[in-house]
RODO-2510 file (C-alpha; in nm, 4 decimals, decimal comma):
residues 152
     n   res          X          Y          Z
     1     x     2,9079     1,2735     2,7220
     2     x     2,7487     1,5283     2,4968
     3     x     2,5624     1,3010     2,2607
     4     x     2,4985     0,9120     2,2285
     5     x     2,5400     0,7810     1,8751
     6     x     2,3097     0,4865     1,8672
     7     x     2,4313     0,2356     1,5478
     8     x     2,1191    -0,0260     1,4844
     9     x     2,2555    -0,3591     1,3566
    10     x     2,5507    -0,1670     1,1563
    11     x     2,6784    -0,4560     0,8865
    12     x     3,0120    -0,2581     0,7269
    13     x     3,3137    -0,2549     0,9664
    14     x     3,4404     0,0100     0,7731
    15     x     3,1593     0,2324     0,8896
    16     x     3,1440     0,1086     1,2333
    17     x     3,5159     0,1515     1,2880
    18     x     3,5069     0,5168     1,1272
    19     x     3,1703     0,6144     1,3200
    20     x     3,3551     0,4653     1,6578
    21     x     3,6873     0,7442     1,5805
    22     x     3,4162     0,9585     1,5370
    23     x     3,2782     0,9098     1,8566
    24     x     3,6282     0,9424     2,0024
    25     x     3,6915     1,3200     1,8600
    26     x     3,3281     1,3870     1,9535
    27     x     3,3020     1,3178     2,2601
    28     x     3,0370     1,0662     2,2345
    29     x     2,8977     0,7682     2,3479
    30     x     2,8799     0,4926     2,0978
    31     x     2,6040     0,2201     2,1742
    32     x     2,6116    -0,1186     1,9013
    33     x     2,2635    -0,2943     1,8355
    34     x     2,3266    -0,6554     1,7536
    35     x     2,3046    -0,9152     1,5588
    36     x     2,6085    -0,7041     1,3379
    37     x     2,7584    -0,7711     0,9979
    38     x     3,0559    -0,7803     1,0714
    39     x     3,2487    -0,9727     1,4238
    40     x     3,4016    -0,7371     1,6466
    41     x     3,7319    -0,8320     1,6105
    42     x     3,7152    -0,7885     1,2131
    43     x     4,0465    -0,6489     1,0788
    44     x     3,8602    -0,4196     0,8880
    45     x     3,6857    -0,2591     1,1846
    46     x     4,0202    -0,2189     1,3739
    47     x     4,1769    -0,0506     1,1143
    48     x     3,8840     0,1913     1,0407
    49     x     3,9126     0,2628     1,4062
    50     x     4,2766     0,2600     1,3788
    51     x     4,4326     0,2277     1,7562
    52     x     4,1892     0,3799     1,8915
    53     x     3,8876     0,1709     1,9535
    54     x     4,0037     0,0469     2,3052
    55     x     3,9684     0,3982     2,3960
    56     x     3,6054     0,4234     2,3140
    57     x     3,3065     0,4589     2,5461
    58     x     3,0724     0,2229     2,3989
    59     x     2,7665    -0,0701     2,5086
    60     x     2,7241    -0,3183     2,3159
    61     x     2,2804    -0,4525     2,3327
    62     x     2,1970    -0,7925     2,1838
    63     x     1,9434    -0,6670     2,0391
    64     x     1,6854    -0,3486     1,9497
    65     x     1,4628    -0,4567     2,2793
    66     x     1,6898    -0,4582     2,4891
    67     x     1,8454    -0,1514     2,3866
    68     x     1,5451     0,0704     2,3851
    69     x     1,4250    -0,1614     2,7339
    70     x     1,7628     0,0235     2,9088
    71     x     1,7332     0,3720     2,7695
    72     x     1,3222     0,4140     2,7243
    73     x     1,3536     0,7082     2,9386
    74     x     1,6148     0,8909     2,7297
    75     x     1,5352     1,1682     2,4584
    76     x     1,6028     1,0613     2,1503
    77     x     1,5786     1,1753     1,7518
    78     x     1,5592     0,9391     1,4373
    79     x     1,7507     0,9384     1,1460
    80     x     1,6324     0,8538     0,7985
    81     x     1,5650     0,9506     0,4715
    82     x     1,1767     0,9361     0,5393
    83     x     1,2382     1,1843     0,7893
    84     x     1,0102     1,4664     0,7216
    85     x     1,2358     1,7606     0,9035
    86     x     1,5659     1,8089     0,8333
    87     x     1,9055     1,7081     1,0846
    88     x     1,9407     2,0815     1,1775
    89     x     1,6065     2,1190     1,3591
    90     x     1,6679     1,8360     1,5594
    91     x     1,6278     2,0049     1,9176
    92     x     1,9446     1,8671     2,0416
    93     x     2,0620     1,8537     2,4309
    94     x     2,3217     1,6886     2,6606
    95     x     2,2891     1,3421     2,6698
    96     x     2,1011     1,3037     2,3738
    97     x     2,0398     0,9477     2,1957
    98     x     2,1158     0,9766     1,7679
    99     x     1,9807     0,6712     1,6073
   100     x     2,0652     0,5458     1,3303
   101     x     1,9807     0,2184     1,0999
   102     x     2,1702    -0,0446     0,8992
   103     x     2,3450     0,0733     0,5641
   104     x     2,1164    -0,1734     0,3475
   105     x     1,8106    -0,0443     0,4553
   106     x     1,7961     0,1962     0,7262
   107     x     1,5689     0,2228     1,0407
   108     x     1,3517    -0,0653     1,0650
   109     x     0,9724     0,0380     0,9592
   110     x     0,8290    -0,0294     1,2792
   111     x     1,0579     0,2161     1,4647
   112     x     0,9989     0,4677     1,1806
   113     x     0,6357     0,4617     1,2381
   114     x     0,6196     0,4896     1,6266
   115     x     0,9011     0,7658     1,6302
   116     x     0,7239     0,9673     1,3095
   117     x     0,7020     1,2978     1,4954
   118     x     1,1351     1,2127     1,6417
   119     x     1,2048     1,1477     1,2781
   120     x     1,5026     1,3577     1,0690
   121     x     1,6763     1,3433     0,7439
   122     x     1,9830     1,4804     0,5777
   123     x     1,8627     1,6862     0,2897
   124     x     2,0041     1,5425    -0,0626
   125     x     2,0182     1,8022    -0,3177
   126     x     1,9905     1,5435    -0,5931
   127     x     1,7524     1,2933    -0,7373
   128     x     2,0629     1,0528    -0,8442
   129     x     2,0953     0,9555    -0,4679
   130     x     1,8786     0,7548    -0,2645
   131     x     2,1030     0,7780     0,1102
   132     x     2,4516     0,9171     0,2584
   133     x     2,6690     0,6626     0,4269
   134     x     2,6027     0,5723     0,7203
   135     x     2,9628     0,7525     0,8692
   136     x     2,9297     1,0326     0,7079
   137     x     2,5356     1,0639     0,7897
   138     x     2,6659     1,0290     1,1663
   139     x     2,9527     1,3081     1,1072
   140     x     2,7210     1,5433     0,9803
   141     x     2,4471     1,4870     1,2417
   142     x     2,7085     1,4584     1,5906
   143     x     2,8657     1,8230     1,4516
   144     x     2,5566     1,9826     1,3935
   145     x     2,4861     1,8878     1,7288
   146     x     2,7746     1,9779     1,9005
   147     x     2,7740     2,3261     1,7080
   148     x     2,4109     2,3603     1,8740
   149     x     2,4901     2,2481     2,2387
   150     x     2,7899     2,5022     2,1953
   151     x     2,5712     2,7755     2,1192
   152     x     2,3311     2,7548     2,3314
***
């Protein structure tokens, strides 16, 4: 798998189930942080993912310890809107591990503070907005990665 797109207690099926077909056309690896908003079996998540979930590569981690316990050795990059370099000068590479936080408030603070100098954002162009959703923060990021592994 070219990338590993790493949800942190997602609470929106919606998202999750669009960010999992995501994964899917990607070729990714999608790894759900508990405790969730949402049950696994939601309707809403099924139909985001459409039929396609069962194909999925995914872990599921009962929670942020345990995930980052399992895969403290891998490389990783942060996403958030505090992130002081932008998505496209993340220095992406096989195997890499995306994170990204809940929709209500992002990465927690004490992640965003230990991984300050792994930390990117999606430039907004516009004071109006405070944040992208989460899927479509996660589509931008997993193509502008792929676009760099394929070019280099």
């Amino acid at each position: 798998m070219p990338l590993n797109i790493v949800l942190i207690e997602p609470e929106i099926p919606n998202n999750t189930g669009n960010i999992g077909r995501l994964a899917l056309a990607s070729g990714s690896h999608l790894h759900l942080v508990k405790p969730f908003g949402f049950e696994i079996t939601d309707a809403r998540l099924k139909r985001a993912g459409l039929d396609y979930w069962q194909h999925l590569s995914i872990t599921y981690y009962e929670n942020i310890d345990e995930f980052f316990s399992i895969n403290h050795d891998k490389t990783m990059a942060f996403l958030s809107s505090h992130g002081n370099k932008n998505h496209w000068d993340i220095p992406f590479e096989d195997d890499m591990f995306l994170i990204f936080g809940k929709e209500s408030v992002g990465l927690p603070k004490p992640l965003i503070k230990k991984h300050n100098k792994q930390l990117f954002k999606i430039p907004l162009y516009s004071e109006h907005i405070r944040s992208l959703n989460l899927a479509n923060a996660v589509s931008i990021t997993i193509y502008e990665g792929i676009k760099h592994l394929k070019n280099h």
